[in-house]
C-alpha positions in Angstrom: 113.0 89.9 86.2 110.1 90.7 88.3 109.1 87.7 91.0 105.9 88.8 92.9 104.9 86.8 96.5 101.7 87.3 97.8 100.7 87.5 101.5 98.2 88.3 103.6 100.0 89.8 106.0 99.6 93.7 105.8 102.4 95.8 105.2 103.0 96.3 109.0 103.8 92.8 109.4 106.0 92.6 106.7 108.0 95.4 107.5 108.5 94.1 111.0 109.7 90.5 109.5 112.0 92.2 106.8 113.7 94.1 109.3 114.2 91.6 112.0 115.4 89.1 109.7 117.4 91.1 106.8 121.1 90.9 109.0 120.7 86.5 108.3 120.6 87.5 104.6 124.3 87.3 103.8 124.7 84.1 105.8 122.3 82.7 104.1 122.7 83.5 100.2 126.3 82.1 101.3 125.3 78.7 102.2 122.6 78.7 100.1 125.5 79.3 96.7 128.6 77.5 98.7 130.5 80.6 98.5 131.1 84.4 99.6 128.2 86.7 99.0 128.0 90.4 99.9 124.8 92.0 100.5 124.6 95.6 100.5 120.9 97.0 101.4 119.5 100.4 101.8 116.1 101.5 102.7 114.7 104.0 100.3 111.5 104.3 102.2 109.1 102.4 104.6 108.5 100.1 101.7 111.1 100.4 99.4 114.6 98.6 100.1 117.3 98.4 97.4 119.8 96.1 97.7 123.0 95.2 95.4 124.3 91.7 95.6 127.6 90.3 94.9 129.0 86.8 94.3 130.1 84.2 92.2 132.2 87.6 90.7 128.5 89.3 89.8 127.1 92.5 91.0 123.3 91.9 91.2 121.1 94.9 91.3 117.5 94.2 93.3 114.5 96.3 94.7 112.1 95.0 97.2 108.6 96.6 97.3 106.1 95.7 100.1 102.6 96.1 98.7 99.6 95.6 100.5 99.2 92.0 99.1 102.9 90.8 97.8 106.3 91.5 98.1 108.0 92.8 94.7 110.7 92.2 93.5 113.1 93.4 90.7 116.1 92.0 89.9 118.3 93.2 87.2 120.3 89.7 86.1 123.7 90.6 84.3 124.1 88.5 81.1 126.0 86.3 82.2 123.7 85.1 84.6 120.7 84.1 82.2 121.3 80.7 82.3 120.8 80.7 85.8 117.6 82.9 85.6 115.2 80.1 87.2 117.3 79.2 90.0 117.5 83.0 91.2 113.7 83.2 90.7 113.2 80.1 92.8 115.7 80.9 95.0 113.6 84.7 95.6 110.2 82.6 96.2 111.6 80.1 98.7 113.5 82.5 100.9 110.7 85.2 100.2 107.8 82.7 101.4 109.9 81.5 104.9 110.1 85.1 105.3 106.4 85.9 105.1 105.7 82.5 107.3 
């Protein structure tokens, strides 16, 4: 599934954002699903971040590119997850647009 955000914030800015707030991700997928949640994330590049994501006994692959307009993202959903498909893409654009305000 592919969730794009747009900004207008240059890829400077959102860089700077991404890294001072990525170490609140864990904490906050975790009160956002009630539950443990395991966040592991690793920089490919200036503007490429991978990141695997575990709970609810799912591994959740994602990529984040920053674009000059939008953040990209990628997320591989597992199967089993499908039926929860537009509450992880909602989930992406809510926490994705506080992050870019």
């Amino acid at each position: 599934m592919k969730v794009s955000i747009p900004h207008t914030l240059g890829k400077d800015e959102v860089r700077r954002r991404l890294h001072a707030r990525a170490g609140d991700a864990e904490g906050k997928a975790s009160d956002m699903l009630g539950g443990a949640v395991s966040i592991a994330m690793q920089w490919l590049d200036e503007d490429h971040l991978k990141m695997d994501v575990s709970a609810m006994g799912f591994s959740i692959p994602c990529a984040l590119e920053i674009q000059e307009s939008a953040l990209e993202f990628n997320v591989d959903i597992p199967q089993g997850l499908g039926f929860a498909r537009k509450m992880i893409e909602s989930a992406i654009r809510e926490k994705g647009e506080k992050l870019l305000t």
